[in-house]
C-alpha positions in Angstrom: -30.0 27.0 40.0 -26.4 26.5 39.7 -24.7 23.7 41.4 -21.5 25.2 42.8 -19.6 23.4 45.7 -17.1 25.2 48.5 -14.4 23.6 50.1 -12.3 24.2 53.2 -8.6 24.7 53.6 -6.2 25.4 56.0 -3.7 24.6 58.7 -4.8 22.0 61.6 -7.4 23.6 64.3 -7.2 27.1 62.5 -11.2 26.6 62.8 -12.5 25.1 59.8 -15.1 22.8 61.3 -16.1 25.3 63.6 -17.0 27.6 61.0 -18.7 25.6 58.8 -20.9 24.7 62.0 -21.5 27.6 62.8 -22.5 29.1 58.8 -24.5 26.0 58.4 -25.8 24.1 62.1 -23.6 21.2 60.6 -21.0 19.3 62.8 -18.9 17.8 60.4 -16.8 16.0 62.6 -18.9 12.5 62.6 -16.4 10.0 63.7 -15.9 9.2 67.3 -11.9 9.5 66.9 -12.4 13.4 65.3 -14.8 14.3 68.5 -12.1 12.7 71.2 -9.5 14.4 69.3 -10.8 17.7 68.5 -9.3 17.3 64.9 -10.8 16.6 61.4 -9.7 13.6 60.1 -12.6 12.9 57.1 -13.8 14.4 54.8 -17.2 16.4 56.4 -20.2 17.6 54.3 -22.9 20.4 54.7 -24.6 22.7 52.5 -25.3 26.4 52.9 -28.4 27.9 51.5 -26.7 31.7 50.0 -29.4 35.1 50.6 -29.8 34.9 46.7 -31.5 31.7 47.0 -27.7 29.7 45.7 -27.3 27.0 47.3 -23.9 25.7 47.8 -22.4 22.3 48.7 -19.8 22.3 51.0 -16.8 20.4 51.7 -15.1 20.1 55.1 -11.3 18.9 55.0 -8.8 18.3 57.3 -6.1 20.0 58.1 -3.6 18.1 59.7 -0.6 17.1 57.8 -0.9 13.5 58.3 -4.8 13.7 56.6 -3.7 15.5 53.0 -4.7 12.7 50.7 -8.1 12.8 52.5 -7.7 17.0 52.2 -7.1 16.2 48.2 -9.9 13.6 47.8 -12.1 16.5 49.1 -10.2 19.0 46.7 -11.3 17.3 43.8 -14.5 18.8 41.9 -14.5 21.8 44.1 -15.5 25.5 42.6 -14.6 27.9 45.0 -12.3 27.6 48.1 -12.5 29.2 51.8 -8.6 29.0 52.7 -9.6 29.5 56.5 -6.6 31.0 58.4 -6.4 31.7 62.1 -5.9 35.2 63.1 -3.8 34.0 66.6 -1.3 32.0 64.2 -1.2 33.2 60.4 0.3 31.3 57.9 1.6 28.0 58.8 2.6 24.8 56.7 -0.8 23.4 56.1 -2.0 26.6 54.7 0.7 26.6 52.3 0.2 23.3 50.8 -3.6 23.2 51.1 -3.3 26.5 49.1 -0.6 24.6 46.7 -3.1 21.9 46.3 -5.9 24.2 45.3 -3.8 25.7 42.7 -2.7 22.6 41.1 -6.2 21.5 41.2 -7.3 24.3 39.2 -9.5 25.9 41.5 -9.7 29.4 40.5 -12.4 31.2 43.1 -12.7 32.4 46.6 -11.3 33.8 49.6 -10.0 34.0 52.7 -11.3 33.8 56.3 -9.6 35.4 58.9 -11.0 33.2 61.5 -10.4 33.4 65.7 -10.7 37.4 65.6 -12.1 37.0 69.0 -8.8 35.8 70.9 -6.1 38.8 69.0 -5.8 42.4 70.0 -7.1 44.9 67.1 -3.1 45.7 66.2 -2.4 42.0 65.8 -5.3 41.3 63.4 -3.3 44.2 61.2 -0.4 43.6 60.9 -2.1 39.2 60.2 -3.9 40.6 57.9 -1.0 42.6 56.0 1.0 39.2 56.4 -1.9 37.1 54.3 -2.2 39.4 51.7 1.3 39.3 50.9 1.0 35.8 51.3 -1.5 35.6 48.4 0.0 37.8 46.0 0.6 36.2 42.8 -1.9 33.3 43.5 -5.7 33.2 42.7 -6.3 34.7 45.8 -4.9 37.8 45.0 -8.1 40.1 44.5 -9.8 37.9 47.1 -11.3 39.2 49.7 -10.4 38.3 53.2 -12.8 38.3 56.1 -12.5 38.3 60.0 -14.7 36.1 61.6 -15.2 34.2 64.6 -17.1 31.3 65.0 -18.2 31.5 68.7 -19.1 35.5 68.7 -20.7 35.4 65.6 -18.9 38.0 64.2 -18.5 38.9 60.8 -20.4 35.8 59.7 -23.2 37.9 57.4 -20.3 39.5 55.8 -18.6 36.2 54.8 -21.9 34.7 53.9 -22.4 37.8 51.9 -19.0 37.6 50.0 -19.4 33.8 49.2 -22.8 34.8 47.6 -21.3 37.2 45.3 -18.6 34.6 44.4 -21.0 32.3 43.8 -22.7 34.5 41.4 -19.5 35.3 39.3 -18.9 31.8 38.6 -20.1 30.4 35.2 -21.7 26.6 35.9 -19.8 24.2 34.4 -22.3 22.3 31.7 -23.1 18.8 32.8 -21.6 17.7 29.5 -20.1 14.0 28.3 -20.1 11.4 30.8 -21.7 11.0 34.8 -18.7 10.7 36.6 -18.5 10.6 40.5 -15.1 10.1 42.5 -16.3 8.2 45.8 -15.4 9.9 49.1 -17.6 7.7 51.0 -19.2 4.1 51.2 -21.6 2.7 53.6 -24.3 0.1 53.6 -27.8 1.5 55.5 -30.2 -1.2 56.9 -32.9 -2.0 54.2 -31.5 0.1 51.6 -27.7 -1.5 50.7 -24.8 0.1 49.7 -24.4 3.7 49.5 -21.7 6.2 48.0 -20.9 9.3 48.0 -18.8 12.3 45.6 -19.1 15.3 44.2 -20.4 14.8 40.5 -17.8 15.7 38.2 -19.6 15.0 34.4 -23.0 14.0 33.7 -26.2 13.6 34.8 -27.0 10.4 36.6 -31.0 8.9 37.2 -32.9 6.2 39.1 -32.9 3.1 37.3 -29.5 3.8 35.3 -27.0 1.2 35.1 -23.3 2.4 36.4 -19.8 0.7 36.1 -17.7 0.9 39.4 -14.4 1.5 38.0 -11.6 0.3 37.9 -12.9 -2.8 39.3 -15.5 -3.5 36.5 -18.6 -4.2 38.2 -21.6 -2.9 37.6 -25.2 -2.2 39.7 -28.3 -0.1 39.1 -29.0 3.2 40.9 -32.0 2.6 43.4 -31.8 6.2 44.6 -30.1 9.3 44.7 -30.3 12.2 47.2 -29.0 15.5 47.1 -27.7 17.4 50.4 -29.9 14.7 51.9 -33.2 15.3 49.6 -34.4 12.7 47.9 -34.1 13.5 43.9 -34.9 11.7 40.5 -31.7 12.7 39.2 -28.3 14.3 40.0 -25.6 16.1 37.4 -22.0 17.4 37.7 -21.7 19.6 40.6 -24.0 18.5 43.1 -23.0 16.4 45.9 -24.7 12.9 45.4 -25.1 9.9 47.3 -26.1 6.9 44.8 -27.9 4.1 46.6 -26.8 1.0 44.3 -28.4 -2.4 44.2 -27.1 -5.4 43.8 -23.5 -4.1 44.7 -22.3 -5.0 48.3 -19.6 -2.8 50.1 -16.9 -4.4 50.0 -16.9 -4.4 46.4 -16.5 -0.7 45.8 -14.2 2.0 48.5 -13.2 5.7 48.1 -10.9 6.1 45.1 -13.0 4.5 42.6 -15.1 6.3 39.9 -18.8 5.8 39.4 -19.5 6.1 35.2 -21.3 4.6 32.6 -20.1 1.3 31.2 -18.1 1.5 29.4 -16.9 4.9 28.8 -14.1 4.8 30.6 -10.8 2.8 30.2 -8.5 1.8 32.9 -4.8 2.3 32.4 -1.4 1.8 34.4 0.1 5.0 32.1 -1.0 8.6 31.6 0.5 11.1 29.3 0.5 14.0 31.7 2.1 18.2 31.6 3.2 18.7 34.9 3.7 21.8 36.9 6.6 21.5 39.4 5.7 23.9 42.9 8.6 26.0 43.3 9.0 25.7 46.7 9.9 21.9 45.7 12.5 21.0 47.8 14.7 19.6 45.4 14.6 18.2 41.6 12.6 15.4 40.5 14.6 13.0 39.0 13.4 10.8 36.1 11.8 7.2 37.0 11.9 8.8 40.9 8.8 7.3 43.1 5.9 9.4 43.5 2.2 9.5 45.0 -0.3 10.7 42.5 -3.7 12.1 43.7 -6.5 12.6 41.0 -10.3 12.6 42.1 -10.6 10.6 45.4 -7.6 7.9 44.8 -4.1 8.0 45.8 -1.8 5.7 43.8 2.0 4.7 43.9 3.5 5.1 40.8 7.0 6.5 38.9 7.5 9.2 36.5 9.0 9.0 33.2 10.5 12.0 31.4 11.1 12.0 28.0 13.0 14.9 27.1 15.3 15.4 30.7 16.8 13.7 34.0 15.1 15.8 36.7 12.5 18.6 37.1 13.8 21.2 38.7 12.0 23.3 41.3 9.2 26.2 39.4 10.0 24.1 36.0 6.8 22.1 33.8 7.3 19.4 31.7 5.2 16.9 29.3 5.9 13.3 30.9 4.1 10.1 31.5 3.3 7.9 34.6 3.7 4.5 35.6 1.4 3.8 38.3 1.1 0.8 40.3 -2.8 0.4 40.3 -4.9 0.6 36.9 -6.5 4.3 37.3 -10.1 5.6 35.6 -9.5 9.0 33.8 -9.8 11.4 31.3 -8.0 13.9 29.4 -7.9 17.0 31.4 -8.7 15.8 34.7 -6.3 17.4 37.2 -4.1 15.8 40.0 -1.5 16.1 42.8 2.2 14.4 43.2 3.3 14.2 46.4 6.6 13.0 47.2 6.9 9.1 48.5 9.1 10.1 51.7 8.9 12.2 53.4 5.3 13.3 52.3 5.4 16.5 50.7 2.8 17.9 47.7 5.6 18.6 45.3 3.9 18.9 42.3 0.6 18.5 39.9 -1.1 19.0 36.0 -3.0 17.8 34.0 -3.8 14.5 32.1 -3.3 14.8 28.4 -4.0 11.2 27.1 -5.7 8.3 29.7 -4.6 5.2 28.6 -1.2 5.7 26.1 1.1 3.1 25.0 4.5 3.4 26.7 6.9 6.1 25.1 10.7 5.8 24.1 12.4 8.5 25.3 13.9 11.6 23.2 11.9 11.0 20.3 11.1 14.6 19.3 7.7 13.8 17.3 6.4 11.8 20.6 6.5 14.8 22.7 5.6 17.1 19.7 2.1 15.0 20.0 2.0 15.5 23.3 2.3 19.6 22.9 -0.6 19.3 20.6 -2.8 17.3 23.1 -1.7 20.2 25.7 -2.7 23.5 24.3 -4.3 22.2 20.4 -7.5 23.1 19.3 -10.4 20.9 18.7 -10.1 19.3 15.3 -5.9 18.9 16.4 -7.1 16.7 19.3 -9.2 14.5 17.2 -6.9 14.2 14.5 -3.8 13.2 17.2 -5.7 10.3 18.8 -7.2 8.7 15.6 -3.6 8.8 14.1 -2.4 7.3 17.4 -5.0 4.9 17.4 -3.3 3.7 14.3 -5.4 0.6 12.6 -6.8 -0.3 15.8 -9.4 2.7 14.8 -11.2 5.1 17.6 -14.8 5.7 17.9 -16.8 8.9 18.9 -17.1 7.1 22.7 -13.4 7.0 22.7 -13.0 10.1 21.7 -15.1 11.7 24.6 -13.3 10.1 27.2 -9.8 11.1 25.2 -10.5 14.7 24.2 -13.3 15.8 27.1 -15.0 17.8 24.1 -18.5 18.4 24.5 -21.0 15.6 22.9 -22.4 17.5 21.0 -19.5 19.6 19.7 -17.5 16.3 19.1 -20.3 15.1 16.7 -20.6 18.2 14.8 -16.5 18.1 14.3 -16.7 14.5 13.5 -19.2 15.1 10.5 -16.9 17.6 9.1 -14.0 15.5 9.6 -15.7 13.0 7.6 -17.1 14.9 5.0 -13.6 16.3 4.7 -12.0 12.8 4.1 -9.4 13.4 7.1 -11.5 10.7 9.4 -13.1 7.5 7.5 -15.5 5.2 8.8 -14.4 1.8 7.8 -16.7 -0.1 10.5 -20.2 1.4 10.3 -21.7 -1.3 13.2 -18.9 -0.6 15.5 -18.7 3.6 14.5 -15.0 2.8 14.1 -12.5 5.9 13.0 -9.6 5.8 10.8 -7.1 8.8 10.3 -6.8 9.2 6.7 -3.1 9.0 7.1 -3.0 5.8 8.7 -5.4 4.5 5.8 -3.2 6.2 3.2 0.0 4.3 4.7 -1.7 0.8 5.0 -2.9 1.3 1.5 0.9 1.6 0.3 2.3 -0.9 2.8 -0.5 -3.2 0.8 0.4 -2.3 -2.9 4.4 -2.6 -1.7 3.3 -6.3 0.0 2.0 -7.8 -2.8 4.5 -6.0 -4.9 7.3 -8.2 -2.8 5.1 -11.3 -3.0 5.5 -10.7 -6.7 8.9 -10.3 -7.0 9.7 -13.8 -4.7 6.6 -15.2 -6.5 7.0 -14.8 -10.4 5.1 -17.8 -11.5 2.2 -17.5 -9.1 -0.7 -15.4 -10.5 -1.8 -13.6 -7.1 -1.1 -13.7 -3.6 -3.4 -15.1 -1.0 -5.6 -12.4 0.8 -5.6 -13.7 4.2 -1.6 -13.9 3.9 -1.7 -10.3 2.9 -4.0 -9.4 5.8 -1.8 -11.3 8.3 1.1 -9.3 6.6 -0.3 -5.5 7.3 0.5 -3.9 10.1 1.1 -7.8 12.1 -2.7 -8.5 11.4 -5.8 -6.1 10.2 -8.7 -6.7 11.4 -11.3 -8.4 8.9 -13.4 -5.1 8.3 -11.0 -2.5 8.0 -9.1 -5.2 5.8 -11.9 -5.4 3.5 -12.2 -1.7 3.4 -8.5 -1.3 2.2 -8.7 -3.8 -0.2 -12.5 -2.1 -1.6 -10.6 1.1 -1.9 -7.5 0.2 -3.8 -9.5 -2.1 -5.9 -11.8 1.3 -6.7 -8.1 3.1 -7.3 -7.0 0.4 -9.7 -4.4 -0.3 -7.7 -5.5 -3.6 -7.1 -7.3 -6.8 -8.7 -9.3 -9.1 -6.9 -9.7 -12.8 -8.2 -11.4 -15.5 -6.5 -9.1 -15.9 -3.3 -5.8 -14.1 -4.6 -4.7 -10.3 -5.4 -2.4 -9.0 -7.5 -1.2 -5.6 -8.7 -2.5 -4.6 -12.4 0.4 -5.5 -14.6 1.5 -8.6 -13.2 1.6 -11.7 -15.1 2.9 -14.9 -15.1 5.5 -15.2 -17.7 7.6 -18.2 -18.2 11.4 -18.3 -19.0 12.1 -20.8 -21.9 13.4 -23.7 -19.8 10.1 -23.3 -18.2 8.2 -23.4 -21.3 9.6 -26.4 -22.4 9.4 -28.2 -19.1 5.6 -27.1 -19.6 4.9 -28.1 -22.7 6.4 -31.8 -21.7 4.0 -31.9 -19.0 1.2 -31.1 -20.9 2.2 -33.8 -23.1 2.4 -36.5 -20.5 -0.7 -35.9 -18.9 -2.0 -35.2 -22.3 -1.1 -38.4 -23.6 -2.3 -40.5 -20.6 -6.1 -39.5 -21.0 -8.0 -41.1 -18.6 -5.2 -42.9 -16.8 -2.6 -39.9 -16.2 1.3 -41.3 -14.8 2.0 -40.4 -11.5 3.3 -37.3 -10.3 6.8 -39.5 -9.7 7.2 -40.5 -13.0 6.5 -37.1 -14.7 9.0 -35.6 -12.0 11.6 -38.3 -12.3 15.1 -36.4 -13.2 13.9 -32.9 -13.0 13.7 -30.1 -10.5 11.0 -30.4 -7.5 11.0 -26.3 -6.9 10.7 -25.7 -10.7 8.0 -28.9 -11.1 6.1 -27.7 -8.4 6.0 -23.9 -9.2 4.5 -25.1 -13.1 2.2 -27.2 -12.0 0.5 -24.7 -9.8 0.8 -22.6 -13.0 -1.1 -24.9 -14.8 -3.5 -25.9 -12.2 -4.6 -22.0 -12.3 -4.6 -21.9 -16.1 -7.3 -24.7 -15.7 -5.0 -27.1 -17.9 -4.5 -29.7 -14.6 -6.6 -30.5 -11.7 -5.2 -32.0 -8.8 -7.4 -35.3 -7.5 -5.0 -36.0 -4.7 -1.7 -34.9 -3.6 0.1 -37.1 -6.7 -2.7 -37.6 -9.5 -3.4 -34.7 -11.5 -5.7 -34.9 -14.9 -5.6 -32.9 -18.2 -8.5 -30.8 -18.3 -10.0 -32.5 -21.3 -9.7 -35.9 -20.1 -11.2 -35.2 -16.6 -14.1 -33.4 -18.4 -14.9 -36.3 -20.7 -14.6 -38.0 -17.2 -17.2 -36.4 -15.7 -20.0 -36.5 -19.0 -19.7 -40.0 -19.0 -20.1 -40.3 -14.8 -23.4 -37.2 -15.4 -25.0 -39.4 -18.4 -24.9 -42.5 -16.2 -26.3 -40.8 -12.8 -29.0 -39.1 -15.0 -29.8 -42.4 -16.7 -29.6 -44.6 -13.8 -29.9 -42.3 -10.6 -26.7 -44.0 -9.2 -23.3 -45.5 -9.6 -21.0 -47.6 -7.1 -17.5 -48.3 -7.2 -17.5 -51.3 -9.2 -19.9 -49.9 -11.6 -17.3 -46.4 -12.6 -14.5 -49.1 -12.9 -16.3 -50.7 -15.4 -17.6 -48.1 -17.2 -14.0 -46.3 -17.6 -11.9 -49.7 -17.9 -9.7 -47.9 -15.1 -8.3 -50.0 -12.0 -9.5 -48.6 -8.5 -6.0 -46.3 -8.0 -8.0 -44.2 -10.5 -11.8 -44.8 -9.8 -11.5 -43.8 -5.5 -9.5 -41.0 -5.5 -12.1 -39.4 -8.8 -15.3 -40.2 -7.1 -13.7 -38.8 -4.1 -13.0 -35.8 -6.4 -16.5 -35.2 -7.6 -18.1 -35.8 -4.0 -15.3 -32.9 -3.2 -16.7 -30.7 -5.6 -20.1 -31.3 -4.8 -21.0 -32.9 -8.2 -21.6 -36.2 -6.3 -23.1 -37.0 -3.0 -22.0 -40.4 -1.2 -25.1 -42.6 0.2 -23.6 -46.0 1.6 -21.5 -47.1 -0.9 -23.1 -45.4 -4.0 -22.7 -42.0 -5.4 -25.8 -39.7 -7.0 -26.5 -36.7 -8.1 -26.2 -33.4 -5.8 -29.1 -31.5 -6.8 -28.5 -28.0 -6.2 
């Protein structure tokens, strides 16, 4: 059976209630004030059991002007509408902006009941009638039918019943695809059982004994129950109108407004990338950065909208713009909403959300809002493609990319294998699933070959540059997989060479200037000549130029003809390697050596002998027990 839900709409005390009472035996009016007042002021809920065995949800809103975010909060997730107009008034201003509302919302079904036919004369209910169906002309109400009724004689009841049915089966049911998702209308605690909330299921299927995530807040609790239209049920899915019984959640840690998911799946954000539709009975423009009230599932939020391409939005006009709201909202691409102005209180406005969570846009920039025109009306594979390259080296997964394209699971992983197989996705974190655009790979893999290149060029006498300084360097910081994927893949292009700790491009080499080679070679010599007891670093650098000296030693320290002991003793390779036979020989022969012992056996004073048994415990030749070195046996 399909799981459609009807919602109410129309001016104050044109008889909504009163008809869904008297369609269903349901009072919707439960609160005390409502009853005294003999006005709707919450949202009310029934369901009606259709002649074709449909059963329908319904949602009672109220009418009065003051009660419109409550009218939207019930709005949201609705299939078909009953714009309920009374035949002794007509069309009044409620009825115009709870029919605005609808629209915006993207409800696309229903019709009109012509209710209170009881208290008008036959000529009356004419020429009301002729007046609403010039009222709807042009709006998805057009074709509708509209039916008198009255609520206290009964009449015209079977026919409206009969009409709704044959809505109901023209409707295709939307597929419980991607995420459970339920906007919360209601909360409530019930003795023995703990909290309880209530929405109409807008994604998903949810079950007893799932875990959920109360967004945005970021708590989570595991569903103890679930009831349908006040059945008990193992499981609930998009359309139906759920209560959730939660455990180990108390009330005042969840209200109306917030969004029952998964973990995880969704992402809180402050800014949306949005298309918006301005109503052109707007009373005037919408100026950029103006203060607005934005109405998407069951929240209202304060926020301001940003234009990018103008200074106002004139009245009938659309535009692709972002909002800054004032609370962190939970959404996804393509869930719908309502701006009402911030005073006075007018639904002005509404669209569509085209990205959930964007990064702030500078204005004017025409390849920002050609993006955004993409995310609007592009086809699958566009979609994808647009948020990966947005994602940049941050990388998107497949989770992501449910919540930021609203494709169907399924149909998202069969594009994603393509896109993969195809090269224009890669998959540089397997654990994580993480995404990168090809693009974005191709332009860190230049900005890397043009780094080192630099590094190079202000480098000339170093053989490579350090890997972690080139990872720091790209893009202010790559993360360590995807850095190690880039550096895989230009290594496998031959753009790159690897060694050790250090990269370098292909046809770099140190090469020496001939005042270099000679200050070189006299190095060499020194250290050369001193054998076992090298001169300090001072005396070798006495009278020549610290930059220079320093660059050729490390030269020669990566050659392998000097290795630094301590900051200011280096040795000559050969030497330090005759060094370390002799030290080997002893500890084989003797299992161990002290300081007094190496002094001796070299003939060196102890300015030598720390610092090179130091050296060799640093290399893990030697390992230090009291004050005697042995062997490290590996």
């Amino acid at each position: 059976m399909k799981q459609l839900v009807l919602g109410t709409a129309g001016h104050i005390d044109h008889g909504k209630t009163s008809l869904v009472k008297a369609l269903t035996g349901v009072d919707t009016d439960r609160l005390k004030e409502e009853k005294a007042r003999g006005i709707t002021i919450e949202l009310g809920f029934a369901h009606l059991d259709l002649p074709s065995g449909q059963r329908l949800g319904i949602v009672d809103v109220p009418g009065h002007e003051r009660f419109v975010k409550n009218m939207v909060a019930g709005a949201a997730g609705i299939d078909m509408v009953a714009l309920v107009i009374a035949a002794d008034e007509g069309v009044m201003p409620q009825t115009r902006e709870h029919m605005d509302i609808c629209a915006l919302l993207g409800v696309q079904a229903g019709l009109v009941a012509l209710t209170k036919v009881d208290m008008v004369e036959p000529d009356w209910l004419e020429l009301v009638g002729e007046d609403i169906r010039a009222y709807v002309q042009g709006t998805f109400l057009e074709d509708a039918p509209i039916v008198p009724v009255s609520a206290v004689s009964g009449q015209g009841l079977d026919l409206l019943v009969a009409e709704l049915d044959r809505i109901a089966a023209s409707l295709d049911e939307r597929p419980a695809l991607g995420p459970f998702r339920l906007p919360i209308d209601r909360v409530f605690s019930i003795k023995g059982f703990g909290t309880v909330v209530t929405g109409t299921s807008i994604g998903g299927q949810v079950k007893i004994g799932d875990e959920l995530e109360v967004y945005p807040r970021g708590v989570t609790a595991k569903v103890r129950g679930l009831q349908n239209h006040g059945q008990d049920c193992q499981s609930s899915r998009r359309g139906q109108r759920t209560a959730v019984n939660l455990q180990g959640l108390d009330k005042d840690q969840i209200a109306r407004g917030d969004v029952l998911s998964e973990p995880g799946v969704l992402r809180p954000s402050l800014w949306l990338d949005v298309e918006v539709q301005a109503l052109a009975e707007m009373a005037r423009p919408l100026k950029h950065r103006a203060p607005i009230r934005l109405h998407t599932g069951t929240v209202e939020v304060m926020g301001r909208i940003h234009f990018l391409d103008r200074d106002a939005l004139v009245p009938g006009d659309q535009a692709l713009c972002q909002v800054r709201l004032e609370e962190a909202v939970a959404v996804m691409a393509g869930d719908r909403f309502v701006i009402r102005s911030y005073s006075p209180v007018r639904t002005i406005a509404g669209g569509r959300v085209l990205h959930p969570h964007p990064v702030r846009h500078k204005r004017n920039r025409p390849e920002i809002l050609a993006d955004l025109e993409t995310l609007k009306s592009g086809r699958a594979r566009e979609l994808v493609a647009v948020h990966a390259r947005l994602a940049g080296e941050r990388g998107v997964t497949e989770r992501d990319l449910v919540r930021l394209t609203n494709l169907a699971p399924k149909e998202l992983s069969a594009l994603l294998a393509d896109m993969l197989s195809k090269q224009e996705l890669i998959r540089f974190d397997k654990e994580a699933g993480l995404l990168i655009e090809a693009g974005v790979q191709q332009a860190l893999l230049d900005e890397a070959v043009e780094v080192v290149g630099q590094y190079h060029g202000q480098n000339p006498l170093k053989p490579g540059m350090p890997r972690e300084e080139l990872r720091t360097r790209l893009a202010r910081g790559l993360e360590p997989k995807l850095f190690g994927h880039l550096q895989r893949k230009l290594e496998a292009d031959g753009r790159l060479i690897a060694e050790k700790e250090l990269v370098r491009l292909p046809g770099h080499e140190v090469r020496l200037a001939a005042d270099d080679q000679a200050l070189r070679a006299k190095i060499e010599a020194a250290y050369r000549q001193g054998g076992l007891a090298p001169p300090s670093l001072k005396d070798v650098a006495e009278g020549q130029n610290k930059k220079q000296l320093g660059q050729l030693l490390a030269v020669m320290q990566n050659e392998g003809v000097l290795t630094r002991i301590k900051e200011d003793l280096y040795y000559h390779g050969p030497a330090l390697e005759a060094i370390k036979a002799k030290l080997v020989a002893h500890l084989e022969s003797h299992g161990k050596i002290d300081a007094q012992q190496f002094k001796e056996m070299l003939g060196l004073s102890r300015k030598y002998i720390i610092p090179l048994l130091e050296y060799f415990d640093t290399i893990q030749l030697t390992m230090r027990l009291g004050d005697e070195r042995v062997l490290r046996r590996k």
